[in-house]
N, C-alpha and C positions, 0 to 999 in steps of 0.2 A: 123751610129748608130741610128742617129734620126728614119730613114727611115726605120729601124728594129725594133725601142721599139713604133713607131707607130702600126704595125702591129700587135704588141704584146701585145696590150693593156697595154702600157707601159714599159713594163719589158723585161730582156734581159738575157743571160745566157755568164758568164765570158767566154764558150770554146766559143761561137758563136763568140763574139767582136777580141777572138784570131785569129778566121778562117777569119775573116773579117780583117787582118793585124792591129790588134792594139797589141803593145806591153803590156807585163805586167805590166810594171814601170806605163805607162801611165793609165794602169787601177785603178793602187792605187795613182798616182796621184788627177783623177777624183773622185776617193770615200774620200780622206782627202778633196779636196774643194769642196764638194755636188755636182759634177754634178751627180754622180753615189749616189744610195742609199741602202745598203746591206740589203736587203727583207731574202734571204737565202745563207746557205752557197752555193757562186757561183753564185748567182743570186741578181742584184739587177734591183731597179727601175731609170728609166731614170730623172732628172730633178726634181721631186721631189717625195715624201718618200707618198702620196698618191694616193692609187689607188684603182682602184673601184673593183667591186666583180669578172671579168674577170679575173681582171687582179692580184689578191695574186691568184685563180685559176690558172694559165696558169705559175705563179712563181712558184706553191707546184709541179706542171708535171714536168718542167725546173729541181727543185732540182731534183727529183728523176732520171736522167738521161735519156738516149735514151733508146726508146720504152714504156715509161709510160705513162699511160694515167691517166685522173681523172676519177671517177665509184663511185661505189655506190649512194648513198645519194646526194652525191656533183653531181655525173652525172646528176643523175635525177633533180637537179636543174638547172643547164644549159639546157637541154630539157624543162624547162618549167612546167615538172610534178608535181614537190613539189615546193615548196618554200626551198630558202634558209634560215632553220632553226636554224642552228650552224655555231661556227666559226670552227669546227675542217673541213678540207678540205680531201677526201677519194682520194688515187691516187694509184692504180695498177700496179708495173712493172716487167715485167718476169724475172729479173735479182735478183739472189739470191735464197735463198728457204724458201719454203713454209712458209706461216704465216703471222704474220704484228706485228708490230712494229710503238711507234709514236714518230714524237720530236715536241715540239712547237705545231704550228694548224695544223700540217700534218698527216696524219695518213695512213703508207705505207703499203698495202698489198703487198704479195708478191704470185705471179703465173702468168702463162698464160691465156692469152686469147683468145679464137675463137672468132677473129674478122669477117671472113668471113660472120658465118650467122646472127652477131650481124648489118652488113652493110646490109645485104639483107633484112633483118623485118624495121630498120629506112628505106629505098627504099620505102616496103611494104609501111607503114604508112604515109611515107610522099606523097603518088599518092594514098592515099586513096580518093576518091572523095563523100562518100555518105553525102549526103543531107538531108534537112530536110522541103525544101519548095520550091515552083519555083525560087522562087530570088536567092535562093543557089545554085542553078541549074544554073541557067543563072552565075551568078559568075563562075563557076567550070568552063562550057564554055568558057566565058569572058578571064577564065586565057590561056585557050588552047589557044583560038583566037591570044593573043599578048604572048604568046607564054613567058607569068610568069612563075616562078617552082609552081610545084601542092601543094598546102598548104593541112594541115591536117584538116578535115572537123567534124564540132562537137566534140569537145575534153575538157577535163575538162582541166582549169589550177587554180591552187589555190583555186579549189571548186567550179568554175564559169565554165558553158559550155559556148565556144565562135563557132560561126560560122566557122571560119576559122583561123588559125594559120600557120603562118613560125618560127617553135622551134629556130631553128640556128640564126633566125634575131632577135627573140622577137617583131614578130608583127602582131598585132589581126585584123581583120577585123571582123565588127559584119554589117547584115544585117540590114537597119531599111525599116522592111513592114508597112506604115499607119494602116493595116489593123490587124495587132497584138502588135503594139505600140502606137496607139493613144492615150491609157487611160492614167491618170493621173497617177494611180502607176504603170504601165508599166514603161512611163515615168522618173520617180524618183528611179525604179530599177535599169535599164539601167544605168544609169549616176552614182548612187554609184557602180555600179562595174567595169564601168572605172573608176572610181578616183582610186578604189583599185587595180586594176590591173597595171593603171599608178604609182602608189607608192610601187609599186614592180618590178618597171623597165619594165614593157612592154608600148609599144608604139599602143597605139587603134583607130583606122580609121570607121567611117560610111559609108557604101554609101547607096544610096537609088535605086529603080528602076527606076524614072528619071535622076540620073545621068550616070546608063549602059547606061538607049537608048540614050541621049541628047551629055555626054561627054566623051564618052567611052575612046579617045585617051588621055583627060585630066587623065582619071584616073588612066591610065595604065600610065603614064608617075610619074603622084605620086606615084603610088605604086613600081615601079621602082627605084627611087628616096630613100625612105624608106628601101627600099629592099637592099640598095646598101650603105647605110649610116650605118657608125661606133657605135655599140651599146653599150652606156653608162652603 
């Protein structure tokens, strides 16, 4: 169970822990003495009754049963596009008919969805490579080289265009060129929009072009690292 509401950004769904041979008695034992925390019906939190923005997400999909996903508003804040502005949480399942319906922060549509070309355009977008300087360039290579996934190049998030972005990890790399950073407000722009991007949960890396050419394997190994590391 641990090993499952890790994965899950802590949360877990009552048929999963059944499929996984825990009894039911046992299930309501663990939720009378807090190990389990009842998030939705059927769905609770592991260990304790706080969790981060993943994770009531990844609870409002769980309630709505198999094949639902989260979308709209809420989608687009997991991709990065918007901010997450509201607590009502948008979550789509083909099960039922047509329309939507809310309880609580959930708010269930109801239809199908053509997943197939909605996978092929994220594909698209995320091997998008254009550029906007040499350094970018060399990055884009950089990723080919050590054989990183292709981050999405020039993309706004919360208002700010960054350099490069990985939506799914929540992590920005921003180019710093001497030659278009030097200045003083350059400088001080830069830095409040990582603060503000770091306090909206992204995680924002600099590299320079002495550290492609000088530490290229240092770098690809932090970005590895990051890439691969559990997003809060």
């Amino acid at each position: 169970m641990a090993r499952l509401a890790t994965q899950q950004h802590g949360v877990v769904a009552r048929s999963q822990l059944v499929t996984i041979g825990f009894a039911d008695r046992t299930i309501e034992r663990w939720l009378s003495i807090g190990r389990l925390h009842r998030v939705h019906r059927g769905v609770y939190a592991v260990g304790s009754s706080q969790l981060n923005q993943r994770g009531h997400w990844l609870a409002a999909v769980l309630a709505c049963g198999e094949g639902a996903v989260l979308s709209h508003t809420s989608a687009a804040a997991l991709w990065g596009l918007v901010g997450a502005r509201t607590a009502v949480m948008d979550v789509t399942s083909p099960r039922g008919n047509q329309g939507r319906r809310r309880w609580g922060s959930v708010r269930l549509h109801r239809g199908r969805l053509a997943l197939r070309p909605i996978r092929r355009l994220l594909t698209e977008a995320g091997a998008s490579t254009k550029t906007r300087s040499p350094l970018e360039d060399r990055f884009a290579a950089f990723c080919r080289t050590h054989h990183l996934p292709p981050p999405v190049a020039n993309v706004l998030v919360l208002g700010h265009e960054v350099d490069a972005l990985w939506p799914a990890q929540r992590l920005v790399v921003e180019m710093d060129s001497f030659a278009f950073h030097r200045h003083r407000a350059a400088f001080e722009r830069d830095r409040a929009r990582d603060a503000a991007l770091q306090a909206a949960g992204y995680r924002v890396i600099r590299i320079t072009h002495r550290r492609l050419e000088q530490e290229p394997g240092a770098v690809a190994t932090q970005l590895r690292a990051l890439l691969a590391a559990n997003v809060a």
